[in-house]
N, C-alpha and C positions, 0 to 999 in steps of 0.2 A: 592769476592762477585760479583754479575750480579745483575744489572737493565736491563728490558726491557721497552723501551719506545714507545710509536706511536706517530709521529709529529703532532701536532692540525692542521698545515695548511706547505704545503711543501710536498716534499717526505723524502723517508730516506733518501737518495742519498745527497740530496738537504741540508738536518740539522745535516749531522755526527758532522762537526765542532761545532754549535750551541748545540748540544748534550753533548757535551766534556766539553764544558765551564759550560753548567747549572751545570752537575753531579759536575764540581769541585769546584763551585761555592757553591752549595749545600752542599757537605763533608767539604768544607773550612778545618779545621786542621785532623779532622777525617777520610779522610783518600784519594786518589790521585787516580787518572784514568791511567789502564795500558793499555786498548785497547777499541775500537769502531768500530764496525761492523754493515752495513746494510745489514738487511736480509728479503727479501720482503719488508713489506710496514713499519717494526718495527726495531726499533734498538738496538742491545746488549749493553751495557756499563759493560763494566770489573773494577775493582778497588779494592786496595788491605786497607786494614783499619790501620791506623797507630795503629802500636806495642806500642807506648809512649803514648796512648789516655789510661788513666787512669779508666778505667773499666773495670769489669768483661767479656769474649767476650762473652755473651749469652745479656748481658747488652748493648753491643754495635750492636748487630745485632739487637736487638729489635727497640732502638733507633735511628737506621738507616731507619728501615720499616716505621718507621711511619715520620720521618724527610725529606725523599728523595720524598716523594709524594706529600707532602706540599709546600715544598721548590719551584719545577717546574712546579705545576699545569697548570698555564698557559701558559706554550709554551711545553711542552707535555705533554701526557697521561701516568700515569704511570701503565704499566701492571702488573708487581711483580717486589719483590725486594727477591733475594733468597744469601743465604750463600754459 
């Protein structure tokens, strides 16, 4: 799965690391950050969703959309969260 994020204050450059930790922060058991990329003014977060996270995966993608937005709102913007 990809999050895209935009930093509320910073550049990309500047919040890759700060990026890595929210996302992983945020999946806590659900699931681990495999790459982070800045790209213009917004950040990719890669991450793959733990196989032993006991739901259905349509159930877990759902749960993700709506968790990973919440989670970081405040130190960034979350643009989408796509599978």
């Amino acid at each position: 799965m990809r999050v895209l994020l935009e930093p509320v204050s910073g550049t990309a450059e500047e919040t890759l690391t700060r990026a890595r930790v929210e996302i992983d922060r945020a999946l806590n058991f659900r699931g681990s950050v495999t790459d982070v990329k800045a790209k213009g003014t917004r950040i990719i977060v890669q991450f793959d969703i733990n196989p032993k996270w006991d739901l259905p995966e349509f159930e877990k993608v759902k749960s993700l959309k709506e968790w990973i937005p919440a989670k970081v709102r405040t130190v960034f913007k979350v643009l989408s969260v796509s599978a």
